[in-house]
C-alpha positions as CSV (number, residue, x, y, z in Angstrom):
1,X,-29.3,97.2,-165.2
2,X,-31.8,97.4,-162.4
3,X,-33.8,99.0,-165.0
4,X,-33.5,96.5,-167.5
5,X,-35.0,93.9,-164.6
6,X,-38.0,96.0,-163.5
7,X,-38.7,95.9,-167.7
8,X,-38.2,92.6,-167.7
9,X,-40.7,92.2,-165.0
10,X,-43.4,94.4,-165.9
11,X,-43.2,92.6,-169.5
12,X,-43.7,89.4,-168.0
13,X,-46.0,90.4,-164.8
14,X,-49.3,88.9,-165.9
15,X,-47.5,85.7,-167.0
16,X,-46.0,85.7,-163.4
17,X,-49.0,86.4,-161.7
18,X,-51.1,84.2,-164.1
19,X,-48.9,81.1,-163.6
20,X,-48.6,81.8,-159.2
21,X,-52.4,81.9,-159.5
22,X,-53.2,78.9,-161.3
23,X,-49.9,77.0,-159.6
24,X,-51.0,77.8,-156.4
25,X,-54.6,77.0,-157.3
26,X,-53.6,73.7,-158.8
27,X,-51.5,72.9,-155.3
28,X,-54.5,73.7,-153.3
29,X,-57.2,71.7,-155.5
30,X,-54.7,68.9,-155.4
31,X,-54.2,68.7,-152.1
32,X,-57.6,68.9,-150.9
33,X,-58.3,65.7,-153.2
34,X,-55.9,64.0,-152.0
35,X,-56.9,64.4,-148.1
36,X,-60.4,63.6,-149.7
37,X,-59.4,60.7,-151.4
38,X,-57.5,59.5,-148.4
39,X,-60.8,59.8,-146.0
40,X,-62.3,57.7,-148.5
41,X,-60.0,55.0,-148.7
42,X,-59.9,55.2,-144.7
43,X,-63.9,55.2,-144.3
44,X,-64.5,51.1,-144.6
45,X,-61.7,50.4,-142.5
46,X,-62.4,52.7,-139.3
47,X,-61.1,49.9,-137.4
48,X,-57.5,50.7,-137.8
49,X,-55.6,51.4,-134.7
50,X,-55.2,55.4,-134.5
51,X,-51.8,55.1,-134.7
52,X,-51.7,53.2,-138.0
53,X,-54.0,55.5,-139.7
54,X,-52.3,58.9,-138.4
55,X,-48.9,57.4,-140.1
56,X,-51.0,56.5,-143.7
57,X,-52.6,60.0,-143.8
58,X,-49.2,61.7,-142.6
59,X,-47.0,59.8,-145.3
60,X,-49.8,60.4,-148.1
61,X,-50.2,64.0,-147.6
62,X,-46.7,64.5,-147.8
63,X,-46.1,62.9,-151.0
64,X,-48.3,64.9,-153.1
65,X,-46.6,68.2,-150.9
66,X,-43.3,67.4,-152.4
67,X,-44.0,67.3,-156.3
68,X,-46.5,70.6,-155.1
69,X,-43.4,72.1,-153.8
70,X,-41.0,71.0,-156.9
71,X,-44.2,72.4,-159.5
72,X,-43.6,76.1,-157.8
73,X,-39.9,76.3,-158.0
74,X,-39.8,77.3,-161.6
75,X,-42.1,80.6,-160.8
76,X,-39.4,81.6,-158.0
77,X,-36.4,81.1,-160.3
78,X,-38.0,83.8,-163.0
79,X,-38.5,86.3,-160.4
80,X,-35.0,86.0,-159.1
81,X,-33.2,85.9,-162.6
82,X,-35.8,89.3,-163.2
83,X,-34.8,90.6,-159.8
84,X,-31.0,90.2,-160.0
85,X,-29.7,90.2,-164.1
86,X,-26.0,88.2,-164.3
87,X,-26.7,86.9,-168.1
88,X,-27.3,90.4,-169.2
89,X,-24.1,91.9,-167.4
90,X,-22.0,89.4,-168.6
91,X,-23.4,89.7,-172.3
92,X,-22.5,93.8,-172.1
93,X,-18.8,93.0,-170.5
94,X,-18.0,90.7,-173.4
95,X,-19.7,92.4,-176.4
96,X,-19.3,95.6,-175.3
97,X,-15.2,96.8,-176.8
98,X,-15.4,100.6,-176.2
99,X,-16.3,100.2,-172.7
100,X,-13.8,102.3,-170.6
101,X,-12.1,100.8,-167.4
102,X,-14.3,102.8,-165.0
103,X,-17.7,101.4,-166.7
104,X,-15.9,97.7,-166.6
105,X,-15.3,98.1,-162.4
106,X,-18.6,99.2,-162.1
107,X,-20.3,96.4,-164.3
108,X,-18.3,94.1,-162.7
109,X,-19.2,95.2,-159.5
110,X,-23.1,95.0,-160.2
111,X,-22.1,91.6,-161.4
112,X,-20.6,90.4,-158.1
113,X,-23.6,92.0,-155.8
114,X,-26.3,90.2,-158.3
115,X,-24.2,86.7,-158.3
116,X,-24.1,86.7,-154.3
117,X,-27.7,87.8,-153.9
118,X,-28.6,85.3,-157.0
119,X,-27.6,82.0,-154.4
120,X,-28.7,83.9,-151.2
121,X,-32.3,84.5,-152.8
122,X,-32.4,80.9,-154.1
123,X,-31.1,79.4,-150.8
124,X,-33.7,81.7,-148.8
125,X,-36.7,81.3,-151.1
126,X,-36.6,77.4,-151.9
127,X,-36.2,76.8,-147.8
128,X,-38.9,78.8,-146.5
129,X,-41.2,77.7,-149.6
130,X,-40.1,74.1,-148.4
131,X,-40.5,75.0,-144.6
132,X,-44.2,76.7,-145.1
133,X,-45.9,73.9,-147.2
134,X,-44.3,70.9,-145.2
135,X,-45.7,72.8,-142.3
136,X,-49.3,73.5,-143.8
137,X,-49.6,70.3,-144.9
138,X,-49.2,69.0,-141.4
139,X,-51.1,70.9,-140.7
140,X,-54.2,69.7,-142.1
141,X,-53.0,66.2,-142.0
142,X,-53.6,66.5,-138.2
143,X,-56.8,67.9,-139.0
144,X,-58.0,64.9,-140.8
145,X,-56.8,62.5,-138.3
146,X,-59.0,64.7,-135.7
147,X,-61.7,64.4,-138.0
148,X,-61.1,60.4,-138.0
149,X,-61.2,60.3,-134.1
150,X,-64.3,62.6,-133.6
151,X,-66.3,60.4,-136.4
152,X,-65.5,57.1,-134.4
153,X,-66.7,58.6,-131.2
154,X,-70.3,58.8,-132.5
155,X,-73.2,56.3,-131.7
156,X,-72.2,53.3,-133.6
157,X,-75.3,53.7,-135.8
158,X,-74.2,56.8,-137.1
159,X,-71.0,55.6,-138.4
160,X,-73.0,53.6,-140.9
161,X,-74.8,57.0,-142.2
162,X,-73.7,57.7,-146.3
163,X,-71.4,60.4,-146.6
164,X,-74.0,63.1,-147.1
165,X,-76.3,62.5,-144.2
166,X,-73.2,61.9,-141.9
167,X,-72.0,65.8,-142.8
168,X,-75.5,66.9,-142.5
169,X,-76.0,65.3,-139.1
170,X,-73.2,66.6,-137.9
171,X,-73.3,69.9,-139.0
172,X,-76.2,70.6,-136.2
173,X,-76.0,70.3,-132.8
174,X,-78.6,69.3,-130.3
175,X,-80.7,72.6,-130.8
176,X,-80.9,72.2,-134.8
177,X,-78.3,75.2,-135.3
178,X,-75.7,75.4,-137.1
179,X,-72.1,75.3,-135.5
180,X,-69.3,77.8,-136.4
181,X,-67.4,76.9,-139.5
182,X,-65.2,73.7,-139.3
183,X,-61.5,74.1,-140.0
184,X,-61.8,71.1,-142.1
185,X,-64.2,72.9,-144.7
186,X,-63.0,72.3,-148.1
187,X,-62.9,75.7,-148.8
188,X,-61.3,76.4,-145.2
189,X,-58.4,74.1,-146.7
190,X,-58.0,75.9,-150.0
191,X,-58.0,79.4,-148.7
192,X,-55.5,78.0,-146.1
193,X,-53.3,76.8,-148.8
194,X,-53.8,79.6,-151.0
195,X,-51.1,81.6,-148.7
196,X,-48.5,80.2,-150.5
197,X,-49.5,82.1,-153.3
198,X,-48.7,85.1,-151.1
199,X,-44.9,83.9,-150.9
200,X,-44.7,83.5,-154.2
201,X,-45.8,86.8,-155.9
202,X,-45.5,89.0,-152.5
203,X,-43.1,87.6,-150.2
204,X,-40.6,86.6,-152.7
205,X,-39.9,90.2,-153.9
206,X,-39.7,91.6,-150.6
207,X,-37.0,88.5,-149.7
208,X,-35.2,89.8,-152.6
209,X,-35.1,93.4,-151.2
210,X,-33.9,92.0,-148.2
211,X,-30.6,90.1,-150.1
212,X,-29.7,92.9,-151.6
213,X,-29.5,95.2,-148.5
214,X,-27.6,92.5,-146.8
215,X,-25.2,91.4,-149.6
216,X,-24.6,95.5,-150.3
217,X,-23.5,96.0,-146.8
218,X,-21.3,92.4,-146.3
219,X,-19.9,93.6,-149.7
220,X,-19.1,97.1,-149.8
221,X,-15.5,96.7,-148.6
222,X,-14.7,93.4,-150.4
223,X,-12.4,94.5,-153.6
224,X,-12.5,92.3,-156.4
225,X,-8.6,92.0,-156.1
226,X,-9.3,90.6,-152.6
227,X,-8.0,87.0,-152.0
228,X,-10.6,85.4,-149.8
229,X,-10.7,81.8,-148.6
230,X,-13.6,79.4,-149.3
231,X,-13.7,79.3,-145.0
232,X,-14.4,83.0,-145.4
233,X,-16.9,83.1,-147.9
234,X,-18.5,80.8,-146.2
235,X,-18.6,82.9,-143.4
236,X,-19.9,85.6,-145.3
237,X,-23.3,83.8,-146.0
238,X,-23.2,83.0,-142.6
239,X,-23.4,87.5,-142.0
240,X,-25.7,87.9,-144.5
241,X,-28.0,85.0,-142.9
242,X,-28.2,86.8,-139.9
243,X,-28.6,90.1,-141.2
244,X,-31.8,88.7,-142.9
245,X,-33.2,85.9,-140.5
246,X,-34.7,89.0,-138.2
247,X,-37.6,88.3,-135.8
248,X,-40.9,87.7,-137.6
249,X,-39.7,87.2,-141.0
250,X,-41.2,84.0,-141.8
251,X,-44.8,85.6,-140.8
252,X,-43.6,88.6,-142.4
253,X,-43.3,87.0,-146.0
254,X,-45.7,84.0,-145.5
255,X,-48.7,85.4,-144.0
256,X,-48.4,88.7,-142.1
257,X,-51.4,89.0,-139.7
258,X,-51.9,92.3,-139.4
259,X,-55.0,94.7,-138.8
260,X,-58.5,93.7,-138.0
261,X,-58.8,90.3,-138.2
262,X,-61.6,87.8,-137.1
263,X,-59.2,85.3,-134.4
264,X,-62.0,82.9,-134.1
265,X,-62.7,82.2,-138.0
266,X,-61.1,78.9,-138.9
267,X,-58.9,80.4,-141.6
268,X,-57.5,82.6,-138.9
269,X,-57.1,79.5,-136.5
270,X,-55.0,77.9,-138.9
271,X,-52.9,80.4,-140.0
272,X,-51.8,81.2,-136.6
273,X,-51.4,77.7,-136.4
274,X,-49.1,78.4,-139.7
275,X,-47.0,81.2,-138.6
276,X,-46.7,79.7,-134.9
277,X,-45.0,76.9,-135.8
278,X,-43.0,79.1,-138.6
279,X,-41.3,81.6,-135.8
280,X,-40.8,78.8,-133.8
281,X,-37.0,77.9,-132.6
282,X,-37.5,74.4,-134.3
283,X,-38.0,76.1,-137.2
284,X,-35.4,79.0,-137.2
285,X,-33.1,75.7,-136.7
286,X,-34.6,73.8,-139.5
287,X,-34.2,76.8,-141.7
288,X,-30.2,77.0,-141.1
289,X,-30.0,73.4,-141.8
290,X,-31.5,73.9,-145.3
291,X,-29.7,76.9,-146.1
292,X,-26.5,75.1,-146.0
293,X,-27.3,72.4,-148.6
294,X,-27.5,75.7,-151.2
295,X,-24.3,77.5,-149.3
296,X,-22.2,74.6,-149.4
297,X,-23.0,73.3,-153.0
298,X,-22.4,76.8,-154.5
299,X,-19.0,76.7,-153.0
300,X,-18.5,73.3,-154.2
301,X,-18.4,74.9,-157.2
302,X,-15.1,76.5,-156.8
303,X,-11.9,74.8,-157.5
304,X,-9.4,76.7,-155.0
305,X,-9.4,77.1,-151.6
306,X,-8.1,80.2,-151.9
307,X,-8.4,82.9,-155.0
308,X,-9.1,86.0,-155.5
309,X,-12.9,87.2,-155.1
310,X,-12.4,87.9,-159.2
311,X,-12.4,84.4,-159.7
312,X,-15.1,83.5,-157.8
313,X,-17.9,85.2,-159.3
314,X,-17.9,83.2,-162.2
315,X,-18.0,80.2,-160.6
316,X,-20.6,81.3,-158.0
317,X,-22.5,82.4,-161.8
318,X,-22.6,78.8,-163.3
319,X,-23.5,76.9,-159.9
320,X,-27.3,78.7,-160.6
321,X,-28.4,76.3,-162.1
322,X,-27.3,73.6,-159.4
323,X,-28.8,75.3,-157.3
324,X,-32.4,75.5,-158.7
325,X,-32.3,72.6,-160.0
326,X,-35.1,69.9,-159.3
327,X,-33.0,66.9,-160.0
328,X,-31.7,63.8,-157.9
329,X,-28.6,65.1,-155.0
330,X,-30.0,68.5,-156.1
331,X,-29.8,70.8,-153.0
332,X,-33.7,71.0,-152.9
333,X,-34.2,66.9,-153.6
334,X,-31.6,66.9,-150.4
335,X,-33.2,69.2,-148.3
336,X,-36.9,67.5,-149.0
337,X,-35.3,64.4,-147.7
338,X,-33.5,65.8,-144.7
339,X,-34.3,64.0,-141.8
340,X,-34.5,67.5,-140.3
341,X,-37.4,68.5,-142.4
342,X,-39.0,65.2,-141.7
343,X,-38.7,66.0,-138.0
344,X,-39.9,69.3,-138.3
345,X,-43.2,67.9,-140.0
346,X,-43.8,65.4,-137.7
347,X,-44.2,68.1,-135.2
348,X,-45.9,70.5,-136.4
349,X,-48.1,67.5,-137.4
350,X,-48.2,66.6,-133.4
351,X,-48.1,69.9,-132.1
């Protein structure tokens, strides 16, 4: 079966690559015009209290991050349903007559490892893609509002410059030179963003890996006659979790900085910015919190409170598409809205 899913992706690996590529592009182009189109809409009324404009350029950004953020979910979902057949497995089981009991136990038990690591991939892969752009997005939203501040505390007569001339003035300093490369750059922003591209067709795959090492081990003594309560199924997401939230694996699957790299460029600035503020407690916190609006709506999905573990993998089968879904009260439109997400932008945007 694992066969079948490498097939499946090395049919379909351009189209994946192709559509990360052009996704990822389209998130970066967009957001870039969007922080330009706020500076212009801020330029004629540089009078605004800090305060006032640092909460317009904030709430703006973040807009545009969360339909960036829905627009790369359906790339994610293919990789997983690649990654970790159930369809396929449950076709063979039911058309399949001449199978014998000992090819059934095992099909069935492929079917229960890829179910579990199905919901544990989703819950994983939809929170950190949700974690990293919220965070890169504050990211540069502080940026902007720094370039706001250092604007206004030119002579007056410069604040009056067009556009153009403004940039060009200030791309010199007092000796005529040229300065080292500004973090706000356009193309500093794009190639900033453009690490979410890395999740996507890099990081994602290696998550994967990582569920399926951690559901193998949690599972390899669970028997499909096993009667196990909803409390401890629960509690077996909460093992796996743990198993798989090791030390460095946001950086790890985001943007691993490893080997010789330039520290002072201002693409390295703000990806150490990034992964920072990724490894940090608030965020290991943060990334619980989201993980159990996918844990707790898959078991939703079961009726009892008590069956045996049989019975659940069906029912942990049909909440997929819950849990990818994009929809209103869908476990990603909750977690978008979280006021823990919200807090956890706010400070990486303050930090």
């Amino acid at each position: 079966m694992l066969a079948a899913a490498w097939e499946f992706t090395k049919r379909n690996k351009g189209k994946i690559i192709a559509g990360g590529v052009l996704i990822g592009s389209a998130i970066a182009y967009a957001t870039t015009n969007t922080t330009s189109r706020t500076l212009e809409t801020l330029s004629p009324s540089s009078e605004l209290p800090n305060q006032a404009r640092r909460h317009y350029i904030f709430d703006s950004t973040h807009r545009s991050c969360d339909q960036s953020i829905t627009d790369l979910i359906p790339s994610i979902v293919s990789q997983i349903q690649a990654r970790f057949d159930v369809e396929g497995i449950q076709e063979k089981l039911k058309n399949t007559p001449d199978l014998t009991a000992d090819q059934k136990i095992q099909l069935w038990d492929q079917l229960k490892r890829n179910v579990f690591c199905r919901i544990t991939s989703v819950a994983f892969g939809f929170s950190i893609l949700t974690l990293t752009l919220k965070a890169q997005i504050s990211i540069l939203a502080a940026d902007t509002c720094a370039q706001f501040e250092q604007r206004n505390k030119q002579p007056t007569w410069q604040n009056y410059l067009p556009e153009s001339l403004s940039s060009v003035w200030s791309s010199k300093d007092s000796n005529g030179s040229q300065p080292t490369d500004n973090p706000m750059d356009v193309g500093n922003r794009r190639i900033f963003l453009q690490c979410v591209q890395y999740f996507t067709l890099r990081g994602i795959p290696e998550l994967m890996e990582y569920v399926a090492e951690a559901i193998s081990a949690e599972l390899q003594n669970w028997k499909l006659t096993d009667v196990k309560t909803k409390a401890e199924m629960r509690d077996l997401f909460d093992k796996v979790t743990y198993r798989i939230s090791f030390t460095g694996l946001l950086k790890k699957l985001v943007a691993p900085l490893e080997g010789d790299v330039d520290t002072n460029s201002s693409v390295m600035k703000l990806l150490q910015k990034l992964t920072t503020n990724l490894e940090s407690s608030k965020s290991i916190h943060i990334l619980n919190s989201l993980l159990d609006f996918y844990f707790s709506a898959a078991l939703k999905m079961v009726a009892a409170e008590k069956q045996s573990l049989v019975k659940y993998v069906p029912a942990f089968s049909n909440a997929f598409p819950v849990l990818t879904s994009t929809a209103f009260d869908s476990p990603l439109f909750n977690s978008l809205y979280s006021s823990d997400i919200h807090q956890f932008a706010v400070h990486v945007f303050n930090s």
